[in-house]
N, C-alpha and C positions, 0 to 999 in steps of 0.2 A: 657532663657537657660533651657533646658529638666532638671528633675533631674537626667536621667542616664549621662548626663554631666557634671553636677555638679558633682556626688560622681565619677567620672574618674577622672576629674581635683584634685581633694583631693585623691585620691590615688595615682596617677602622684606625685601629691606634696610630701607627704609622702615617696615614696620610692626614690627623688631625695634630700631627705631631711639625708638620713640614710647616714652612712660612705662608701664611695667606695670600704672599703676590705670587709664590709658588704653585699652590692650587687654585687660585684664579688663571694662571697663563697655561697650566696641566688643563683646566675645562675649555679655555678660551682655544685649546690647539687649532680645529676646526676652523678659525681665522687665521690661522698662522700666515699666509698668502695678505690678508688685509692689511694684516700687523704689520708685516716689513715690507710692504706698500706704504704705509700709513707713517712709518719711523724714515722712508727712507725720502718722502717729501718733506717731512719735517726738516733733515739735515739738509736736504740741497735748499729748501727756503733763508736757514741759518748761515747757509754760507754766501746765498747769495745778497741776503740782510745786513754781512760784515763785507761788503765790496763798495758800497757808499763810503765808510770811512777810509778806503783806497782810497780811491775817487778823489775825496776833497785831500787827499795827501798830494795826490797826483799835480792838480789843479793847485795848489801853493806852489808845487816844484814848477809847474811852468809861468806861474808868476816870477819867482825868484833865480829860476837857471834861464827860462827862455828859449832858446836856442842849442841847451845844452841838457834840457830836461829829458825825462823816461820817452816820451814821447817822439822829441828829438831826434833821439837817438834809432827810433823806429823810421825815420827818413821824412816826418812831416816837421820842418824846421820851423814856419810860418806859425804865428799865433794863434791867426784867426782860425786857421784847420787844427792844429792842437786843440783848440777848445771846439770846437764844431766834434772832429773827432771822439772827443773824451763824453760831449753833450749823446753826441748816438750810441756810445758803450751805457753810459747812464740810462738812457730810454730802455734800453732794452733788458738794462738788469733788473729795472724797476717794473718791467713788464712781466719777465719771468718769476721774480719775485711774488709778484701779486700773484701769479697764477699758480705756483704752487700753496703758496699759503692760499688760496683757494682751495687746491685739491686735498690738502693734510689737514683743514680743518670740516669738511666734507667727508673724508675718510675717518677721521678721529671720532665725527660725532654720529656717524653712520655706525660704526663697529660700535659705540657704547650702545645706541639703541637696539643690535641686532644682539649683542651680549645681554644686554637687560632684559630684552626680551624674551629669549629663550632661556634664561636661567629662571626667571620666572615663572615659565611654562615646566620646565624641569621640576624646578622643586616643587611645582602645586601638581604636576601628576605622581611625583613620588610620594608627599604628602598623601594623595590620595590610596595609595599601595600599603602604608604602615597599618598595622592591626589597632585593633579598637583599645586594648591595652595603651599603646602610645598619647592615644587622645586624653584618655583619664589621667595622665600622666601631665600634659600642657593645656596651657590654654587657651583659647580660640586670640585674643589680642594677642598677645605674643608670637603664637603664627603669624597674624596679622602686618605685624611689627615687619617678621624678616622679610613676608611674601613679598610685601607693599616698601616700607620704608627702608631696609635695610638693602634691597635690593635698588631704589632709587636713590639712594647714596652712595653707589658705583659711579653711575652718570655725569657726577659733577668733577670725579677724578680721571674719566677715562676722556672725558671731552673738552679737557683743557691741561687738567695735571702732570698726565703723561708725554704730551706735546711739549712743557714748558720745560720738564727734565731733558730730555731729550737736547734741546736747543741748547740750555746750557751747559748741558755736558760739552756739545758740539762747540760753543763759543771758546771754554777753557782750553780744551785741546789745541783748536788754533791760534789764539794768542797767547800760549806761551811757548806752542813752538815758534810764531812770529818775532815774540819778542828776543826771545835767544837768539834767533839769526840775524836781530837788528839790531841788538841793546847791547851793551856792555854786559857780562854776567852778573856784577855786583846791583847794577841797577834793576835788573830782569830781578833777580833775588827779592830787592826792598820792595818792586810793587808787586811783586805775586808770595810776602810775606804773611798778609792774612787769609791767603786763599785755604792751607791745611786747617785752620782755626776755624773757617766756617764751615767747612765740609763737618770738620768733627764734632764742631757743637750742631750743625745741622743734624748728623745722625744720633746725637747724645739726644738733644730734645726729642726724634723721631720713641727711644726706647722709652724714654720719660712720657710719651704722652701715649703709646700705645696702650698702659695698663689703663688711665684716666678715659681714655673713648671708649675702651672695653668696657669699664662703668659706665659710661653714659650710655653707649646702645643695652645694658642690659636695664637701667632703667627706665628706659623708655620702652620697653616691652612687659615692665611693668606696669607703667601708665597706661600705655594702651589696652593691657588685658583688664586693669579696674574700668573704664570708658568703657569698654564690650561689654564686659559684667552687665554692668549698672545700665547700661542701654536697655540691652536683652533684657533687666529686672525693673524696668521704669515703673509699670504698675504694682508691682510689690511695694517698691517704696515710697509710690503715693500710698499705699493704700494703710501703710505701718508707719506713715509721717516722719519717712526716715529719711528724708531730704539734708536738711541739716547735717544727719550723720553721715551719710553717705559725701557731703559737701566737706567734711572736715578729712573722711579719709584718702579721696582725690588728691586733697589739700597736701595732703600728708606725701604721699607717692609723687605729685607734681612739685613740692619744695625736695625731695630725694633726686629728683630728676633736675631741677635748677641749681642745687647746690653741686651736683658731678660735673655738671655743664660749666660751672662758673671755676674750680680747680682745674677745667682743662684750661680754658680761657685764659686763668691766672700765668700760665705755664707756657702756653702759643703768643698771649702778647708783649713777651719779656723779647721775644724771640727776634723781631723787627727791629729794635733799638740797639739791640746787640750787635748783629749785622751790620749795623750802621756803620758803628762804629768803627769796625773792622775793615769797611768797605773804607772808610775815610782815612784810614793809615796808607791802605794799598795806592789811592790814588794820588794822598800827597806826597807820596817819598817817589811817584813818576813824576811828579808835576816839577816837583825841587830837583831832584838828582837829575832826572830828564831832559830839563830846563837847561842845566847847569852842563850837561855834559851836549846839549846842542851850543849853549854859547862856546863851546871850548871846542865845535868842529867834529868832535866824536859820531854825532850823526845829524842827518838831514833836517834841516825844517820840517820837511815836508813829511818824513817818516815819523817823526817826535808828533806832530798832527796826529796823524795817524795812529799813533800809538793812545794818544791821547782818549781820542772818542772811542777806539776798542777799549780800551779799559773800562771807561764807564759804559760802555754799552755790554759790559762783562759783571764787571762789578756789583753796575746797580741791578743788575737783573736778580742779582743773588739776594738780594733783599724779600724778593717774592718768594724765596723758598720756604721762609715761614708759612703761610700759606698755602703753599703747595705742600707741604709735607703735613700741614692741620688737616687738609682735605684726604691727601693720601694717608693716615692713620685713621681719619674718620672711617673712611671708604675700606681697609682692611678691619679694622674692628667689625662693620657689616658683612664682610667677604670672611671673616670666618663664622662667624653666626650663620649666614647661607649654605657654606660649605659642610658645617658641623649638620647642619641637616639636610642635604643630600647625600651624606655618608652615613645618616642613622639603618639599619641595617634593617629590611622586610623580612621581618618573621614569617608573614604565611605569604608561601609562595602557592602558584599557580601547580597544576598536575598536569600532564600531558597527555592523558586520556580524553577522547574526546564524547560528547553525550550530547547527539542530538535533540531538540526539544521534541521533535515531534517523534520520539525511541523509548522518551522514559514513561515508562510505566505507574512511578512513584511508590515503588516499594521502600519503608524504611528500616530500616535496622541499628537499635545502639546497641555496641556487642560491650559488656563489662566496662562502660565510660566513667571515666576521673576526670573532674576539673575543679581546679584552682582560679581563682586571681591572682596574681601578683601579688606576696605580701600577706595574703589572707589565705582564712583557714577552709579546708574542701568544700565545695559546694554542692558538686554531684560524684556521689560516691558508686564505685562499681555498677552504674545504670545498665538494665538490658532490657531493651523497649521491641519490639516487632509491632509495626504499622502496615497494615497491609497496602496492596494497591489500591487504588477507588476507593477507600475507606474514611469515615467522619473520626476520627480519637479526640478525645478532650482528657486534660489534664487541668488538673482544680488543688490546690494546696494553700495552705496558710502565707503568707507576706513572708520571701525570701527562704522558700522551698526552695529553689532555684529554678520552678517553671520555665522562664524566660531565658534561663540561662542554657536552656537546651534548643532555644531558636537560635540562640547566637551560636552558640556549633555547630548547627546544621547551616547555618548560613558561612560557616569561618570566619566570622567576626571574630574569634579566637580559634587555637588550635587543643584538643582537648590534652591532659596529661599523658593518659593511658587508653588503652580499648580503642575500636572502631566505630565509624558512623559510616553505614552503605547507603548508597541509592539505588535499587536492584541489583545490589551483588557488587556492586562497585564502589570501594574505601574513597570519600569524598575529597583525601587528600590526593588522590589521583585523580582527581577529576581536574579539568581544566576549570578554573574559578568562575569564568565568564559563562559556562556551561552551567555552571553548580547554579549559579545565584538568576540566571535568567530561566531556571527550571522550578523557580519557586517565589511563588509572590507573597508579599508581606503585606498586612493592615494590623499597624501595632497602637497602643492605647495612644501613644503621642505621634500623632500625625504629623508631618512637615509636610508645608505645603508652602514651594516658591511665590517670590517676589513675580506676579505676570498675572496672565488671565485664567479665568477656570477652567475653559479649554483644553490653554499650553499646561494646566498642570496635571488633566484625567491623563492626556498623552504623553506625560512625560515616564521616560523609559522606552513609549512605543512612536517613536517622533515620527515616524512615516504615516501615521494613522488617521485617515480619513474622516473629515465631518460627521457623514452619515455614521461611522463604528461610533466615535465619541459619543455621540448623541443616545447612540442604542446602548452603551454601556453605562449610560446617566442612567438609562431607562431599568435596567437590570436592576441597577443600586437603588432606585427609590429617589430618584436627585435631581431627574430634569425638570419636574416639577417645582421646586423652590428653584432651580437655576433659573428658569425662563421668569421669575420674578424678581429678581433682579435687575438691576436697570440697564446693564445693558448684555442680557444673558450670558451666555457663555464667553463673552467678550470682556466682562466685567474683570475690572484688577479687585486681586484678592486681598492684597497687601503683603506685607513681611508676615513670614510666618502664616500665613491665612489668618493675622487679624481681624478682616473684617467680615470672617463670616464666623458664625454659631461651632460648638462644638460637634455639634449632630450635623452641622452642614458640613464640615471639615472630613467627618466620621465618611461620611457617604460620598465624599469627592474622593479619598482614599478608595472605596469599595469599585466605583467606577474605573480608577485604575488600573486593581489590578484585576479587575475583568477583562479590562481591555488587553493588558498584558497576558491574559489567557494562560497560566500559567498550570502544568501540569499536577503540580504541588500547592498549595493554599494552607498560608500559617497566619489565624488569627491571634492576634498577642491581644487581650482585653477587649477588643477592637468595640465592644457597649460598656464598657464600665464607666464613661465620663457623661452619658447620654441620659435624655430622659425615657420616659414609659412608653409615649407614642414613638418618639427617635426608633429607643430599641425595638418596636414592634415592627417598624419599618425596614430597618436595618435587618430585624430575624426573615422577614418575607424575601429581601432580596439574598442574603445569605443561603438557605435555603435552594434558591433555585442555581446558584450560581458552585455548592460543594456537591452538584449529583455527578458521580463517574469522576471525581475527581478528590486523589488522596489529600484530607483537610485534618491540619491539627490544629484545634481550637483549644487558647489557654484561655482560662474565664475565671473572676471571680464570684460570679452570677451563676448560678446554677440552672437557675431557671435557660439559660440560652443555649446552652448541653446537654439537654435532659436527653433528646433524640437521638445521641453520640452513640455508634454502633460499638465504642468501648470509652469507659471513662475510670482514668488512674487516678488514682489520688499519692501527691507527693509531698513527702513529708521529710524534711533535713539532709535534702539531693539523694534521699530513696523510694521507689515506687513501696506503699504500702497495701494501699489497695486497688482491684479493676474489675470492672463489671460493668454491666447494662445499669441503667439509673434503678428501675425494677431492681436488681439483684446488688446491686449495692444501699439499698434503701431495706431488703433484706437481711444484708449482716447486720444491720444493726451497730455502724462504727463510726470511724471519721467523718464516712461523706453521711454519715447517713442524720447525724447530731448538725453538719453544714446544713442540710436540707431543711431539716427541723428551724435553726435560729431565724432562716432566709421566709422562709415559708408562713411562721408564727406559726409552725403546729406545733405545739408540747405533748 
């Protein structure tokens, strides 16, 4: 192991090591300006929300003093201005009031959508960055899971959850510095006696349920990845009447998924009644001792008011903590799931060498190539391949030769173990990646072809490209012809995956691509082994005109489609064993030459 791998994996570790509202507010910095905009409406709305129960303190005292009240005392003796007076501070806090919880709820739900949104953007272009390794590794629903769900389970914590902490932290502060400056200490004591009790069983439950949500979002990224599966495999199991089973193992991952759900559940709804309780101590030992030490003169009516509605407008709010902390566990069990993969680390990085398209030549070279899978045993063993410029190579070998596995290196779909891969002289891990891969176009046996029209999918890769090119590049392929009979030609939706067109139609909307793509390099991966007689006769005419002057390596298990190949290898356990002209490998009398034979019917 390199040491720049070493000290990645220890910072990988380290930052999957930290608290999740930690590296949520480490990603979210970039807001920082919004955030304590956002926190610091919150507080002045909280404080100005605890000026009402002034207010009606105030308004008792000028009932019962009069002429002798706070007010009073400010030099408005007359009643009717006391309470006119007190009525225009009211207006105006209730105006302010409203108008910042205006703006903090505006800012709070504005930063979660700008947060959500760009995390989502993040993780699905770094997603797109990880090596093909990674993919065989997960599953498409479980991506699925964090892009989509785990990442909209932020939303509902950052657009209300964080506001309501916030306020209540701000309530407590102030009434119980209120009450100390107003209450007796013993009685300030008995009502703010269960306030440590809930904070601690607030965060005692917080640790208690974060294990239990951390199972619930991993089972639901298991449910999700069986629902992809079985989507993606819907015809297989009509077709092996395997409904039913498939019905029962849903069944199976969707009760795993209701049963973690319903242990959380068990755990967050003890959590309200509990509160309750507590809350209901704190406010009878103010209502009794409060009571008791107003009739005895120790303090004001009007302050004991006062004291009164703060309290429960303190108290009971604490009761929504359960809730707000079920949300905020929810919402960190998915902030570490997102985090944990924005910190998976990109193997194949980018090169800084640059390769114009219109420079390379398409020379190839594997100088002594090893590769592995992950896990598995070598697949191409010490390979040394020279492909020349403008040249046709086909490579033909038995099922898991590793044929294929030499497109996926030359594209760095993987990085190889040992040895080199050039493009005129140039090691392709120095190549700038978006150079490498825009210098080489692919038509591999399993075609994907987007959710859109036939059009948007020749042009896809070359988006700027013109009706007329599209059209002329149908024409190369063999394809404008069944497109324009279609119903509504090139306009027509293809469906998911190109279901609703033919394999051979598929085959040929792939070929018009990468014509259109015009690419210096041309790697056919089987690109006729799923097709019929006439398909492939169609498919060999435009093939044909579109590899002249342009370096093409054909992987075929069809013989007959390579026979023209100005060289063809034959590979055999990730070693080239034989290469020649079809002529001079029909010759030796060996591998290809017994392949020829079986394909052919000649004995």
């Amino acid at each position: 192991m390199t040491k720049t791998s070493k000290s990645t994996r220890v910072s990988n570790k380290r930052r999957n090591s930290a608290h999740p509202l930690q590296r949520l507010l480490n990603y979210g910095s970039q807001y920082r300006q919004q955030i304590w905009q956002a926190i610091s409406f919150s507080i002045i709305n909280k404080l100005l929300d605890l000026v009402p129960p002034w207010l009606i303190g105030v308004a008792v005292d000028i009932l019962v003093k009069q002429q002798n009240s706070v007010i009073a005392k400010l030099g408005v003796k007359d009643i009717f201005w006391q309470f006119l007076l007190l009525s225009g501070v009211t207006i105006i806090v209730w105006i302010l009031e409203s108008a910042f919880e205006y703006g903090f709820d505006k800012l709070w739900r504005n930063l979660a959508q700008n947060i959500q949104h760009n995390l989502r953007l993040d993780a699905y272009n770094h997603v797109q960055e990880l090596d093909s390794a990674y993919f065989e590794e997960s599953s498409t629903g479980g991506l699925m899971s964090i892009l989509n769900d785990d990442i909209n389970e932020l939303e509902g914590f950052l657009n209300f959850g964080a506001n309501e902490i916030i306020q209540i932290s701000t309530s407590i502060i102030i009434l119980v510095g209120g009450a100390f400056l107003i209450l007796p200490p013993s009685i300030t004591l008995a009502a703010m006696l269960p306030m440590p009790f809930i904070i601690w069983g607030s965060f005692t439950y917080q640790k208690r349920l974060e294990a239990r949500y951390a199972e619930v979002r991993s089972r639901v990224s298991f449910l999700n990845s069986r629902l992809a599966n079985n989507l993606s495999g819907i015809n297989t199991i009509k077709s092996f009447t395997a409904e039913e089973y498939e019905s029962a193992r849903l069944a199976g991952e969707s009760e795993a998924y209701r049963k973690s759900n319903t242990k959380a559940i068990q755990l967050s709804a003890a959590f309200i009644p509990l509160i309750r309780m507590l809350v209901l101590v704190g406010f009878t030992a103010l209502l009794f001792w409060g009571g008791m030490a107003t009739y005895a003169g120790k303090i004001s009516i009007g302050n004991y008011s006062v004291l009164l509605v703060l309290l429960q407008s303190l108290l009971w709010p604490l009761i929504s903590l359960g809730e707000i902390f079920d949300k905020y566990q929810r919402s960190m069990a998915s902030t570490n799931r997102v985090m944990d993969l924005l910190d998976t680390p990109i193997n194949i990085t980018t090169g800084d060498a640059s390769l114009p398209i219109d420079k390379v030549r398409g020379a190839i070279d594997f100088k002594q190539v090893t590769f592995a899978y992950q896990d598995r045993e070598t697949v191409i063993k010490k390979l040394s391949l020279h492909i020349p410029a403008g040249k046709t190579i086909a490579i033909v070998g038995s099922t898991g030769s590793g044929k294929s596995t030499l497109v996926k290196l030359l594209l760095r779909f993987y990085d190889i173990s040992s040895g080199r891969i050039t493009i005129d002289g140039i090691d392709i891990q120095e190549l700038n990646l978006r150079d490498l891969r825009r210098s080489i176009g692919l038509v591999s046996q399993d075609v994907f072809l987007f959710h859109g029209t036939v059009g948007e999918n020749i042009a896809y890769g070359t988006f700027d490209a013109t009706d007329e090119r599209i059209i002329e590049a149908a024409k190369i392929a063999e394809a404008h012809d069944f497109i324009m009979r279609l119903p509504e030609g090139y306009e027509t939706i293809v469906g998911e995956r190109g279901q609703k067109l033919s394999g051979g139609q598929r085959q040929r909307i792939a070929i018009a691509r990468a014509v259109l793509k015009n690419p210096p390099i041309l790697v056919l991966d089987e690109a006729t082994s799923a097709v019929d007689n006439e398909t492939e006769a169609a498919i060999q005419r435009s093939l044909e005109r579109i590899t002249v002057n342009r370096t093409t390596i054909a992987i075929a298990h069809r013989l007959s489609t390579i026979r023209n190949a100005d060289c063809i290898y034959v590979m055999e356990h990730g070693e080239l064993v034989e290469s020649g002209t079809h002529e001079e490998l029909l010759d030796k009398n060996g591998i290809y030459a017994n392949l020829w034979r079986v394909q052919s019917g000649v004995r």
